[in-house]
N, C-alpha and C positions, 0 to 999 in steps of 0.2 A: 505161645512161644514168640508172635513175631511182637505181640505188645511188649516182652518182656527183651525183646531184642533191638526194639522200637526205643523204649527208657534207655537199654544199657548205653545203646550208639551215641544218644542224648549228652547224657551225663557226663560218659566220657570225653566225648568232644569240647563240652563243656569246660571241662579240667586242664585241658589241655589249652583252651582263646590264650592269644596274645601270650606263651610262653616262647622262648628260642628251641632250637634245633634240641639238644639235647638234657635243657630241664623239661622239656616236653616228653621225653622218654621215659627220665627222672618218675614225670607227674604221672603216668600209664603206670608204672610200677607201683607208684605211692597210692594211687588210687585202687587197684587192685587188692595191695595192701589193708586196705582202711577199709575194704569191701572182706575180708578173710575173718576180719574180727568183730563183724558184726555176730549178733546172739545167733543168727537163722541161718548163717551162710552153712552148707555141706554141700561145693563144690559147684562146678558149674554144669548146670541144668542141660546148656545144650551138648554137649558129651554124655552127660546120663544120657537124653534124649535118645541121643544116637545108639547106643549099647540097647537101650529096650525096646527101640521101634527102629530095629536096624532093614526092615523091609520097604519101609517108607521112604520111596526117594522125595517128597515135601519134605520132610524132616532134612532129612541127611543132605538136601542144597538149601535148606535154612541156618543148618551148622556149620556149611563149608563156608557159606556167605559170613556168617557171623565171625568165624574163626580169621578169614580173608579182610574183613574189616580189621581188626585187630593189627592184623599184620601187615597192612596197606598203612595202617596208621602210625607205625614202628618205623616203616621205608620209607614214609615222605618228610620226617623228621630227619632222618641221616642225610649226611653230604652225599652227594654222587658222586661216587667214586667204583671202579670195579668193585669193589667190597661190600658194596651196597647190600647189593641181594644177602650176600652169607651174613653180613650183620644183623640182615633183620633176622633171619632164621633163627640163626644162635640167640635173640635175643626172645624169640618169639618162644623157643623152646625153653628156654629158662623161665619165664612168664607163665608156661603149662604146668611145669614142671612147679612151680612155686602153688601152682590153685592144687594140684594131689598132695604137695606135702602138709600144703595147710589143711587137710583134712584128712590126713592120716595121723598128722605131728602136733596139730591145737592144744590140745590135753597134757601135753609134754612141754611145759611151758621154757622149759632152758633148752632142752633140743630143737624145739621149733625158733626159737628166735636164734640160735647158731647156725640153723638152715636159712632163713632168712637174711641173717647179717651176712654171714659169707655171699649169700649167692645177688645181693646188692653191692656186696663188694665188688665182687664179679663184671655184672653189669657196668659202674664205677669203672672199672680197671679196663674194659674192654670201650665204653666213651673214651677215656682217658688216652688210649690209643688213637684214636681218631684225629686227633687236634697237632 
């Protein structure tokens, strides 16, 4: 898990060099995205983790840590504003919330991409507020 969380920080960070404040957001979403529709993806590994090896506190501050990166990474993208915090949240939870549907919803391919389209709209519309 921590190789595989070792790669993930990587790559992402990666996606993200030299973008502005909010195609950086954009590129977290897109990249997650293009990570949903690979052949192998069934959701993310460190929340299985956590539901089967829920006694393990190694595990379960390797998840919070991972999840916390994520989300630190969501916050230092946004402007400072009081809003800050609730922006990332709300954004952070749409980003969860997008990794269960793409693996409840994959197989359904016109329902999944109207879950997806809206809830990038969303995201969209809630930047769009920001400016």
């Amino acid at each position: 898990m921590k190789i595989r969380d070792s790669r993930f920080k990587q790559k992402l960070t990666e996606a993200i060099a030299d973008l502005d404040h909010y195609e950086s957001i954009m590129q977290i979403f897109k990249w997650h995205l293009d990570w949903f529709n690979h052949d192998d993806f069934n959701g993310c590994l460190f929340i299985r983790a956590k539901e089967e090896i829920h006694n393990d506190k190694a595990v379960q501050q390797l998840v919070i840590e991972h999840k916390e990166f994520i989300r630190k990474l969501i916050h230092d993208q946004l402007p400072k504003t009081p809003q800050q915090t609730t922006l990332t949240n709300q954004l952070m939870v749409i980003l969860e919330g997008l990794i269960n549907i793409s693996v409840v919803y994959k197989e359904n391919k016109s329902l999944y991409d109207e879950l997806i389209n809206d809830n990038i709209d969303l995201v969209l519309e809630i930047l769009s507020q920001q400016d």
